[in-house]
Each structure stands twice: as C-alpha cells, then as structure tokens.
C-alpha positions, 0 to 999 in steps of 0.5 A: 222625642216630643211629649205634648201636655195638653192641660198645661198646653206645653211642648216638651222636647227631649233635646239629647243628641246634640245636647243633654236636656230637656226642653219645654216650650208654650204649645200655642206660641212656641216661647221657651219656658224651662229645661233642664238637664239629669236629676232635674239640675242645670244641664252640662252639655259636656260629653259624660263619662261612659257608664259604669254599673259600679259607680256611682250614677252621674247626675248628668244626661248621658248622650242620647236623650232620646225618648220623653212620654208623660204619664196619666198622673203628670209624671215625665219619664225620660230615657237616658239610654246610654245611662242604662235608666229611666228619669221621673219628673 
C-alpha cells in the first residue's frame, strides 16, 4: 500500500511483501527519507515466527505489510495482517 502526506509533501510505502517495513520518501524528487520496521524499531526482514495469540506480540513486521493510510490527525496506521494488529505511528 502507498499513503501520500500532502502537507509534509511525503510518499509513504508499506514495503511488506518481500520485506518487513515502512518506507518514506520525498513526494516531489523521490529521495529516500526514513523506514522503519514494528514498534517503530530498525526493521528485521528475517521471516517471524507464526502468530501466536498466547504469546507475547513480536516487535517485528510479520509478512504482509500490506496496507498503510494516514489519518486527519497525522497519525499512520499500518496493517500488520499476519500479526492479527493494527500499528499507530
């Protein structure tokens, strides 16, 4: 998924099938400006374990991050569908 900031003039990407991660870039040039991966941490592409309900939440991406949208108020929320969650940013 792509989720576009027109105030801040950002391209944000939800970069999750083949990696684990968010990525934003310059909306005008297209220059790479920051990603990261879950709980806003350097991302670890690495395959994740499966989800378990009964343990503690992984504080990686899981595979696919597929949908990204950013709210009136600023706020990114990003699907994290095999994760069974929803990250606020």
């Amino acid at each position: 998924g792509i989720a576009i900031d027109k105030d801040a003039n950002e391209i944000y990407v939800a970069d999750g099938y083949g990696n684990r991660r968010v990525i934003v870039f310059d909306a005008t040039t297209l220059a790479y400006k920051r990603h990261w991966g879950g709980y806003g941490k350097r991302p670890d592409d690495d395959k994740q374990p499966p989800y378990d309900p009964a343990a503690a939440p992984q504080h990686q991406f899981g595979n696919p991050v597929h949908c990204i949208k950013i709210a009136d108020d600023g706020l990114v929320y990003v699907c994290d569908r095999s994760q069974d969650r929803i990250q606020v940013f």
